[in-house]
N, C-alpha and C positions, 0 to 999 in steps of 0.2 A: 330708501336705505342708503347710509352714506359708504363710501368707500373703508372706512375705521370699523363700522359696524361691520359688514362682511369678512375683513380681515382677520377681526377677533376673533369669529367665529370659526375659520378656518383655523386660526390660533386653538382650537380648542379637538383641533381631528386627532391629534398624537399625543400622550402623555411628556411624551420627550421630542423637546425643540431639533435635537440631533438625533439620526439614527440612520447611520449609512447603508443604505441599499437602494436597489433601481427596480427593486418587486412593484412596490406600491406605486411608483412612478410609470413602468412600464403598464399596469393596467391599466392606470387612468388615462395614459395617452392611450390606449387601444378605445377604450372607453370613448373615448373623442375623436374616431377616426385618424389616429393617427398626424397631426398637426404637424409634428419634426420632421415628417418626412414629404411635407410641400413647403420648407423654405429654399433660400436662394443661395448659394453657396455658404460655407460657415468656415470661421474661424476660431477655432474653440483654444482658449488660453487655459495653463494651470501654473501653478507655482506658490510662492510663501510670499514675496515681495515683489510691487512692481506689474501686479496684474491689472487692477486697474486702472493706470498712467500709461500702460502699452496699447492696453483698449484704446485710452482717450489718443493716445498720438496717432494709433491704425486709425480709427476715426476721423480723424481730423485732416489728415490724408488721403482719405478716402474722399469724403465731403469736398475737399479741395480740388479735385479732380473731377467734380462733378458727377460721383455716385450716391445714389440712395441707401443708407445704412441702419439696419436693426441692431442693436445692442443690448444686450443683458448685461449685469454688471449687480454688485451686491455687497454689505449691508450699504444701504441708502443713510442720506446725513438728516436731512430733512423730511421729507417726504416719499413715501414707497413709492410715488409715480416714478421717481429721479429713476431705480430698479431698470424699466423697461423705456429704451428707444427706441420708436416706430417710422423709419423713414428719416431720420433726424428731426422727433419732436421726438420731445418727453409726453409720454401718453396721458391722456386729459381722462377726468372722471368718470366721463360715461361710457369711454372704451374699453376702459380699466376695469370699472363695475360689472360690465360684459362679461369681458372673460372670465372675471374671480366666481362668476354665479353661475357659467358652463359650468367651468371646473366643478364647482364647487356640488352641481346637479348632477353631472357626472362621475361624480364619483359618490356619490348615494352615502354619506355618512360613512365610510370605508375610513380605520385608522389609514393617516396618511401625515406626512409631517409638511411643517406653515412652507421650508423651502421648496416641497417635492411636488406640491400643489401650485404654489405663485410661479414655480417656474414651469409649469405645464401652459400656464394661464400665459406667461410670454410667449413660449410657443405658439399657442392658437395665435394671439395678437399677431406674431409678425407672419402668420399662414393667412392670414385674412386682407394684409395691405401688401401691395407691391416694393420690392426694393432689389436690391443690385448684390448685398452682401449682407452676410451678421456675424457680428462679432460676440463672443459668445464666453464671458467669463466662468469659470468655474465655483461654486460655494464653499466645500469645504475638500479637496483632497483632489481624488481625480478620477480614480478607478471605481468607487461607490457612490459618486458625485453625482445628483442630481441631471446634469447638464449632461452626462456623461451616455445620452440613448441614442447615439448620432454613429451609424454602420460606416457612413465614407465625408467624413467634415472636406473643407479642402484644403485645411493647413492647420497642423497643430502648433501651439509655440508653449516651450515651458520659460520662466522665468526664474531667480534664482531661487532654489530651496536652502532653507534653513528649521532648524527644531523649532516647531512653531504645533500646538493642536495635539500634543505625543496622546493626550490618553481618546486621540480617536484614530492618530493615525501612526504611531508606533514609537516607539522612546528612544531609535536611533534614528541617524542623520539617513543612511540606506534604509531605513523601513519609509520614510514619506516620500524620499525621491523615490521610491517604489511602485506608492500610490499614486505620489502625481502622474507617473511614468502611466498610468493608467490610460490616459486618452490618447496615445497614441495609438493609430489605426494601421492597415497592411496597408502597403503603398500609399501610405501621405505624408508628404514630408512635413517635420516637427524643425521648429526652427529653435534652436538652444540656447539661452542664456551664460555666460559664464557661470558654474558654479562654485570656482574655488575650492574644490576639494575632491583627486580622484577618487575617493569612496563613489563618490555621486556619480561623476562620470562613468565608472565602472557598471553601476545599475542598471544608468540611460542605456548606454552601448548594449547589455547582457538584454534590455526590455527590447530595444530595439529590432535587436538581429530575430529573437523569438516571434517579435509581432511580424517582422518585414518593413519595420518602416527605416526611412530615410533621415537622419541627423543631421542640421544645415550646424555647425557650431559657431557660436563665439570664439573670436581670437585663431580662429584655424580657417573658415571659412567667410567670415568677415568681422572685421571691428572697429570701433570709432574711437576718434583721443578730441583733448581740447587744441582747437589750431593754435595756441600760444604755448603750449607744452602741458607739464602736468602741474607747475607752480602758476600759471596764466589766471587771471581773472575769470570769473565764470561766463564772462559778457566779451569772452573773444572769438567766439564761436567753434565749429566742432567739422571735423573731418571724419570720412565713413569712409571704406574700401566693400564692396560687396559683392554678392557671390554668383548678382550674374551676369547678362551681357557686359556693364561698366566694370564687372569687377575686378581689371587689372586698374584700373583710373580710382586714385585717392580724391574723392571728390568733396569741394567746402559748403558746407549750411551754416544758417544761421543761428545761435546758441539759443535751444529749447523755452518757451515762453513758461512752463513750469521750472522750477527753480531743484541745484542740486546738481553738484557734479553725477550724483545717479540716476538723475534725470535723461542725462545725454543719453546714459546706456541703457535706459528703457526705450527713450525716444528710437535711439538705433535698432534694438531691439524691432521694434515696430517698422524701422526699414526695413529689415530683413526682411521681414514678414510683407511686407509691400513688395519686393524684387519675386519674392516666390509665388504672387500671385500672378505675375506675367506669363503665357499671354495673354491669358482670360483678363486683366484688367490691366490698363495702361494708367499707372501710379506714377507721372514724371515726378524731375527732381525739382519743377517748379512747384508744382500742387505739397511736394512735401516739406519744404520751402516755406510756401503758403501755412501748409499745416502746422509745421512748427514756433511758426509765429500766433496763429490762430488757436492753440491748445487750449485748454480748461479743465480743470479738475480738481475741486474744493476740495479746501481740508488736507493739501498738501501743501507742507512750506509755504498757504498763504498769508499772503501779508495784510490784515485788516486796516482800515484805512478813514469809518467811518465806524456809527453805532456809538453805544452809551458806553461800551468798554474802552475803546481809543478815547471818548471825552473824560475819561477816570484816571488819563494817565497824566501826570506832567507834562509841557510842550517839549515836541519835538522828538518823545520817545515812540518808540514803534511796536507795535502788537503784531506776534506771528501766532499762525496755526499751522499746526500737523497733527493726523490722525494716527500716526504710525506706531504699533502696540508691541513688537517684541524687539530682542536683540538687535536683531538684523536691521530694523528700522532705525534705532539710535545710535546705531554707529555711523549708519546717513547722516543723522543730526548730527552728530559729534565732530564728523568730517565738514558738514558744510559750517560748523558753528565756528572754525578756524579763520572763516572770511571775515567773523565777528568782533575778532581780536581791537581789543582795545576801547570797546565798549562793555559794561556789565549787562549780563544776558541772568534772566531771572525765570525759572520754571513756577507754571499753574500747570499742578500732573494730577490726574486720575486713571484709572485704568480699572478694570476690568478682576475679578480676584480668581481667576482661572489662571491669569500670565503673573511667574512671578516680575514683582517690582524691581527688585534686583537686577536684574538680566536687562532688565531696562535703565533704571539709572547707572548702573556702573559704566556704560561708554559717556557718559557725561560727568564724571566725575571729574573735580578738579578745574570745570569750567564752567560753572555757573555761580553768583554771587549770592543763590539760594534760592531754594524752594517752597513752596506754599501748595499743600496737598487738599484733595477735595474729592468727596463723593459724586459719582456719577447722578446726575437727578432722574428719578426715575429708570435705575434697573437695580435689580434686586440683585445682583450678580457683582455689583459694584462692590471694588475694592475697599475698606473703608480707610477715610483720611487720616485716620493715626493711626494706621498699618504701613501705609506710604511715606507719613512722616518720622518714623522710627527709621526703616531701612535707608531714607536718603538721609537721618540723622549718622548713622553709621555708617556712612560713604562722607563723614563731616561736612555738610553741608549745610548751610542755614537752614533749617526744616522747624518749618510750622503747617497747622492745618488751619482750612478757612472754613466756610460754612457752606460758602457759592463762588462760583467764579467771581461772581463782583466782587465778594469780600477779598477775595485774594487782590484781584488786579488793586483794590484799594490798598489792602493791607501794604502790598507792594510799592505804591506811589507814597506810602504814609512813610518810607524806612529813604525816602530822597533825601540824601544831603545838600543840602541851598548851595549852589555855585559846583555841583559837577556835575559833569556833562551827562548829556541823553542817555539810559541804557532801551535794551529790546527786553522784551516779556515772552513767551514762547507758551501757549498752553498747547498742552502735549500728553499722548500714554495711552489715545483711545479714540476710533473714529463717533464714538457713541457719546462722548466728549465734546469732540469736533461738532457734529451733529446738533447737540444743545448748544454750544456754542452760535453759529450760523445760526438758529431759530432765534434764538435771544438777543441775539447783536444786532439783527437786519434793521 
């Protein structure tokens, strides 16, 4: 039985792919002896942006220091293994297959939803292998979150929230930092991202003081800038001040190996979150150093280099990727596409027909020499290309649809005028996107 086989069929326990509660999750882990409650200390993240890339920098950090690390993380670009880190491997077939067919026997045919079940199935995994830490992303929200069965984690971190998910988790900006506000626990400290918006602050604070827990924040109790100012090159590296023993000492790092002036502030983000695990783990400022050199995580701001799509392009020009699907993501883009200046920057957008397109093109307006829109291959959820290409037509934007990614990057090399210079390609709107991308391009 392959791994896709079983998965489907766990695809088939819920009517509905979404459906927030920890009833059905909580049986099936009782069902299984309880698995969350024999791992090794946890670090459970929540937030809208940013959850991800703080995983991979605590990660990477961790690893550099010489600890063993479990990590969950979610939706996967390639491959569901990608999902679950066991020890720092990406878990292999037949450990994977293991767990999906516990779960899957233990829970006896019980309606149960594909994340409530795969991420039961990570638990048993990293309860079965030794390691040092886990790092423990959240799926959707916080407080009805899948991940969210965990009585005493040992650090929460939220990252910044924005309108992102309203019709599951509420239509204002204070209804989701509400949810997110969810995994905070009584006495553990939550390490906070800046959110930009006392609304939000006001929540955390009000969840805070209710639950008993502890708010390490950005900008009050530690924050990072670029060591060249805020007009600097992004390759001039980054200064952090933190909150604990060092933290009257502004100390220098190397500028994050993921790309993105908001990169730095996740990266930092994930220092925080490394100072707060002392003294149980000694996280120096070499190993983080280390890790910030040593980062990885597709499908942000990468820069493709190889595959049939970069040979599609005219010489010299350059293919990016980002998976990043709402507002809050493309004002990232928008911001780092300013280092861009001076070359023409061309969108391949698909997305998802749950996020409106809007909210996403409009921080890139007025900065790109046009778009080329496309249906996501394989999801039925997919936005369609001349829905995409209407709204970024009404942002005046060069807008056409293609049929595939190739046709776009084509259609795009086909619109070169002979004798100017290089531009960049940027396909973007959607990690599901990203995902077909990476499979098709390798």
């Amino acid at each position: 039985m392959s791994t896709d086989d079983i998965l489907a069929r766990l695809m088939a326990l819920h009517p509905k792919s979404i459906d927030l509660s920890l009833e059905r999750v909580e049986r099936l882990l009782g069902a299984l002896d309880h698995p969350e409650q024999k791992l090794p200390p946890v670090v459970h993240i929540a937030g809208t942006n940013g959850k991800g890339s703080t995983a991979a920098f605590l990660r990477a950090f961790c690893e550099a220091a010489g600890l063993k690390v479990h990590v969950y993380t979610s939706p996967h670009l390639v491959s569901f293994n990608e999902r679950i880190r066991v020890a720092g491997q990406i878990i292999d077939d037949d450990a994977l297959n293991a767990v999906l067919e516990a779960c899957e026997q233990a829970n006896a045919g019980l309606p149960i939803t594909f994340f409530e079940i795969t991420t039961a199935a990570a638990f048993l995994a990293f309860s079965r292998v030794a390691a040092d830490i886990v790092i423990l992303e959240t799926g959707l929200g916080g407080r009805l979150d899948a991940t969210n069965v965990l009585d005493q984690p040992r650090l929460t971190c939220i990252t910044p929230v924005s309108l992102d998910h309203q019709h599951f988790l509420g239509e204002t900006l204070e209804e989701i930092v509400a949810e997110k506000a969810g995994i905070l626990k009584p006495g553990v400290a939550c390490i906070v991202a800046a959110q930009g918006s006392r609304a939000a602050d006001k929540v955390l604070k009000k969840k805070a003081k209710e639950v008993g827990a502890k708010l390490i924040w950005e900008g009050a109790d530690w924050f990072a800038r670029s060591k060249g100012g805020r007009r600097s090159q992004a390759d001039s590296g980054m200064l952090y001040k933190g909150h604990g023993v060092q933290g009257e000492v502004e100390r220098a790092f190397p500028t994050p190996h993921l790309l993105g002036r908001h990169q730095m502030h996740n990266a930092a983000l994930a220092m925080a979150c490394a100072e707060a695990l002392a003294p149980d783990f000694d996280i120096s400022d070499a190993a983080i150093s280390l890790g910030l050199k040593a980062v990885r995580w597709p499908g942000r701001m990468q820069h493709l280099t190889q595959g049939p799509l970069v040979q599609a392009l005219p010489p010299q020009w350059e293919l990016w990727l980002d998976g990043g699907h709402n507002k809050a993501a493309a004002e990232m883009l928008a911001q780092h596409t300013r280092q861009w200046r001076g070359q023409d920057l061309w969108l391949v957008f698909g997305a998802l027909n749950q996020r409106p397109p809007l909210a996403f093109l409009k921080p890139l307006e007025g900065k790109v020499k046009g778009v080329r829109c496309v249906d996501i291959p394989d999801q039925e959820n997919t936005l369609a290309a001349v829905e995409g290409a209407k709204v970024a037509a009404s942002l005046n934007m060069n807008a056409k649809t293609a049929a595939s990614v190739n046709d776009a990057v084509a259609s795009i090399a086909a619109e070169q005028v002979p004798g100017s210079p290089p531009a960049r390609v940027l396909i973007c709107g959607s990690l599901y996107l990203a995902g077909h991308v990476l499979k098709d391009n390798s």
